[in-house]
C-alpha positions in Angstrom: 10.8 -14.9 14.7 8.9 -18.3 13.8 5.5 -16.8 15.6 5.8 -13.8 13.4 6.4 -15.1 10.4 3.2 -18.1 10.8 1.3 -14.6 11.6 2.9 -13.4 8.6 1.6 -15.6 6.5 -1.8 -15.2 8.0 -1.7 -11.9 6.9 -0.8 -12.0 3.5 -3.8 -14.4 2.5 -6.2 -12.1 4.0 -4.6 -9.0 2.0 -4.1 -10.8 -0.5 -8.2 -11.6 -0.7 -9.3 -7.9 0.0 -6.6 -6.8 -2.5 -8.4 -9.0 -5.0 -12.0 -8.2 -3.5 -11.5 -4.1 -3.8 -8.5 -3.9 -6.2 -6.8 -1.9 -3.2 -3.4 -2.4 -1.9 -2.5 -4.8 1.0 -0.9 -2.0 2.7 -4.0 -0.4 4.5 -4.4 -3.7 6.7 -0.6 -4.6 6.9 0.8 -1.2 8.2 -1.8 -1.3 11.1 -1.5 -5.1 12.4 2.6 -4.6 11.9 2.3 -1.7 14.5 -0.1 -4.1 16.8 2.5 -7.0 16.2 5.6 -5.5 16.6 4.5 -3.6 19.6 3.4 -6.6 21.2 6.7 -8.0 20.3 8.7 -5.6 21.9 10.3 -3.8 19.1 11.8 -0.6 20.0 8.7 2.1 20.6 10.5 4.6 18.5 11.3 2.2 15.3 8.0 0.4 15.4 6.2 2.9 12.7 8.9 3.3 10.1 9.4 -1.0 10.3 5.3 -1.5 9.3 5.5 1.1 7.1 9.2 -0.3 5.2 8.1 -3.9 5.6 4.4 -3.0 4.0 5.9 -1.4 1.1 8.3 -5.1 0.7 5.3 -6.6 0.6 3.7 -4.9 -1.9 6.5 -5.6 -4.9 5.6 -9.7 -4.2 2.0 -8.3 -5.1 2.4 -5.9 -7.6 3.9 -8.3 -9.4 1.3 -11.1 -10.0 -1.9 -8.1 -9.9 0.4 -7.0 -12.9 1.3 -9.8 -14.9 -2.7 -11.0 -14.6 -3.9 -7.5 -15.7 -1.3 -7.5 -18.5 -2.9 -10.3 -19.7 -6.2 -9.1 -19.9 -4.9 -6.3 -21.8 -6.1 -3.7 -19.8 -2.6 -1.9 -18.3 -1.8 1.5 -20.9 2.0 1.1 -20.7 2.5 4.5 -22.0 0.3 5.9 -18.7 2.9 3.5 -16.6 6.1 4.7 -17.9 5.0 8.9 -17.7 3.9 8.2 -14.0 6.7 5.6 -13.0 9.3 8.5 -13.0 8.0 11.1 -10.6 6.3 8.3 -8.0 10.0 7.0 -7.9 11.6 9.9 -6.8 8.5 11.0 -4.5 8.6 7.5 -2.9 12.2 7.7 -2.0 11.6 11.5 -0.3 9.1 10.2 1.5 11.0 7.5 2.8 13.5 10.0 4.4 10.6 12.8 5.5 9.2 10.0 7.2 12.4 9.0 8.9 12.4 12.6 10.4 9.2 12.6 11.4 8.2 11.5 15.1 7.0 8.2 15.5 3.5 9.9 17.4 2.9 11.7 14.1 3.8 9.4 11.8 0.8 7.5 13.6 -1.5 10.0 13.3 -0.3 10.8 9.7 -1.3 6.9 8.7 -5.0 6.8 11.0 -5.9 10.4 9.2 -5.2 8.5 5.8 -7.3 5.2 6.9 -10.5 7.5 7.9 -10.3 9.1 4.5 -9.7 5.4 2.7 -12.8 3.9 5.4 -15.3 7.5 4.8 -15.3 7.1 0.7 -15.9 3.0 0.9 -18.7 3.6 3.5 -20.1 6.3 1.7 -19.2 4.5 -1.6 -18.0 7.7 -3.4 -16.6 7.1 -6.5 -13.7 9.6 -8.8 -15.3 11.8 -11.1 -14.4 11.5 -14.5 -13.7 15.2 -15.4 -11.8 16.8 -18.5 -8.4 17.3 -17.2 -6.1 17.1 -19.6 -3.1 15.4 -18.2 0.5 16.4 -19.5 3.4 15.0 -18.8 4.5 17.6 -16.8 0.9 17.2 -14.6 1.9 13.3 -14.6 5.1 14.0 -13.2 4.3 16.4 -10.3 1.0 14.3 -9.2 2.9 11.0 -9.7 5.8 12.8 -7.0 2.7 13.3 -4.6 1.1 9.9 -4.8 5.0 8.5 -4.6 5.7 10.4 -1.0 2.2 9.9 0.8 2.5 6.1 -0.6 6.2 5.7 0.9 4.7 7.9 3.8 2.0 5.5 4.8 3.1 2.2 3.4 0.9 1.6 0.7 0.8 0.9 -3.4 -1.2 4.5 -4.1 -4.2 2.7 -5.8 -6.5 5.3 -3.5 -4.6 8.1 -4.8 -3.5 6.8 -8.7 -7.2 5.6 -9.7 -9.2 8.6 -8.9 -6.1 10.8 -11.1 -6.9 8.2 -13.8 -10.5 8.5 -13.7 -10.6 12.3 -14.0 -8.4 12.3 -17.1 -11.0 10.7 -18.7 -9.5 6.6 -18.2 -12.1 3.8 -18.2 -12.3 2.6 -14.6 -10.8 -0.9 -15.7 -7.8 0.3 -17.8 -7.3 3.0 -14.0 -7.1 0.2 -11.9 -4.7 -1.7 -13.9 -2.2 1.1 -14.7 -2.7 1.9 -10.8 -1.5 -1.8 -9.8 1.4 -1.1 -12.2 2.2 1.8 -10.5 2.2 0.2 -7.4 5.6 -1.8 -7.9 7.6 1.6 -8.6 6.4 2.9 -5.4 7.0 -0.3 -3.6 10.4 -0.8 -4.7 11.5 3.0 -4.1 10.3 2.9 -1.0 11.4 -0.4 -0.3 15.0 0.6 -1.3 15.0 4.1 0.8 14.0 2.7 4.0 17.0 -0.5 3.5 19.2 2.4 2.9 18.3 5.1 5.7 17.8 2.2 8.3 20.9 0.2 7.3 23.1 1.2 10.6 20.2 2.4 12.8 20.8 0.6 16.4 18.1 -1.2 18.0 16.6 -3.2 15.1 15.8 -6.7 15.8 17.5 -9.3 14.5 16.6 -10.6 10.3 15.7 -6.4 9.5 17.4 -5.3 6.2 17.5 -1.7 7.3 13.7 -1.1 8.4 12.5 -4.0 6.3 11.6 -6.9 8.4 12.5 -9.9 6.4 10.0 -12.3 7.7 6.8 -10.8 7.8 8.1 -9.4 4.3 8.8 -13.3 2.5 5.3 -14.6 4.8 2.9 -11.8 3.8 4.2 -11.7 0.4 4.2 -15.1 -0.8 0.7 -16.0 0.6 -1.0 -13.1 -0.6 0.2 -13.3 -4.3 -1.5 -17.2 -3.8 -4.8 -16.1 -2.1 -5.0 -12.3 -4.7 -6.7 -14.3 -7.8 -9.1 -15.8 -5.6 -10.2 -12.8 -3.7 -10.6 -11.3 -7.9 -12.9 -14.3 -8.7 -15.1 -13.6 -5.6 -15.6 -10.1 -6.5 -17.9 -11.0 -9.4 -19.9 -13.4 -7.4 -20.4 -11.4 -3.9 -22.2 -8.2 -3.6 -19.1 -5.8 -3.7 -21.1 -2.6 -2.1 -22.2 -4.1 0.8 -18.4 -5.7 1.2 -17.0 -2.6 0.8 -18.8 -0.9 3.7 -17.7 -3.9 5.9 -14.5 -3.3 4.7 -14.9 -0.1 5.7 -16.0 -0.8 9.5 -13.0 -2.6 9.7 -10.7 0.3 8.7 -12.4 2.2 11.3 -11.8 0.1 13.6 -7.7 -0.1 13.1 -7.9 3.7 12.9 -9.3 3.6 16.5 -6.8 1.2 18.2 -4.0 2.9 16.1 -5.0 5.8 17.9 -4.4 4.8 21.6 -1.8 2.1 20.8 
């Protein structure tokens, strides 16, 4: 338990820097090193994917929370975008925390290395959302904000890849998009969160420390350090060339897509 949580903590400064660097979610790094980790650990084959996935989404709330309270300051987070969204990713986060409990732990896999190409394709090829003239209702709010809810609780991860580009096509300056997406984020991390505690809560076979499918030290390690090392990773975006990162970053998501796939 010791070794994982010191590899924990590990983890969460590194997210917490490329969550800062690309204004993305920690979740598209921690879900695939969890599934390395825990296999290596021995966890249960068949409970390995729904753990990284629960645990990432723990996480995220630690996260959400500081990217939140530094881009409420800056006055950049439309509230009244928050609260019309917050509603449907709730409910979509908890369904998908119970479709993903039914679904097999070979899909779920595939299911999370489709959703890292797609993530990895648009840095490399640095595509950016369209700013369109959709006009967004509250009804179109609530039925998109149920999709970005369930893939995020699918694939362990705050939504920011799904919630800015919806943002951007209503016609949302990029900054104010990223900001309500990080606000966003803590909805979906603590529906998720809760769903998976719940539905895992008697499940036999999970190690020691779990609360339900949450593993409680990667969850306090990766958490704490990356709200330390987040506002550093924000300073360095406006100093390195964030392009060129981004397509390293990319590489890198390639690359866990590929040993996800024959793990």
């Amino acid at each position: 338990m010791i070794e994982i949580f010191l590899v924990s903590i590990v983890l969460g400064m590194v997210t917490g820097l490329l969550a800062g660097l690309f204004g993305i979610g920690g979740g598209l790094v921690i879900v695939p090193v969890l599934v390395i980790l825990f296999t290596a650990q021995g966890f249960p084959a068949e409970l390995i994917m729904l753990m990284a996935v629960a645990t990432s989404l723990a996480s995220i709330i630690l996260t959400a929370i500081a990217s939140i309270s530094a881009h409420h300051r800056l006055g950049s987070v439309v509230w009244g975008k928050v609260f019309s969204l917050s509603p449907g990713i709730i409910i979509g986060a908890a369904v998908g925390a119970v479709i993903a409990k039914h679904i097999n732990a070979d899909t779920l896999r595939i299911i999370l290395v489709v959703f890292l190409l797609y993530v990895a394709i648009q840095m490399a090829l640095q595509i950016k959302p369209k700013s369109d003239q959709i006009k967004q209702s509250r009804i179109l709010d609530f039925l998109v904000a149920n999709i970005i809810g369930l893939l995020s609780s699918i694939v362990g991860i705050g939504g920011g890849t799904l919630t800015v580009p919806y943002l951007v096509r209503g016609q949302m300056l990029m900054r104010n998009a990223v900001a309500v997406s990080s606000a966003c984020g803590l909805p979906i991390a603590i529906a998720g969160t809760v769903s998976y505690a719940i539905l895992g809560w008697k499940i036999l076979g999970l190690p020691e420390w779990s609360l339900g499918y949450v593993y409680l030290p990667v969850f306090i390690g990766t958490g704490l350090s990356s709200i330390a090392t987040a506002p550093i990773g924000a300073k360095l975006a406006h100093k390195l060339p964030a392009a060129k990162l981004k397509r390293y970053f990319s590489l890198l998501l390639f690359v866990m897509a590929a040993k996800l796939m024959w793990y």
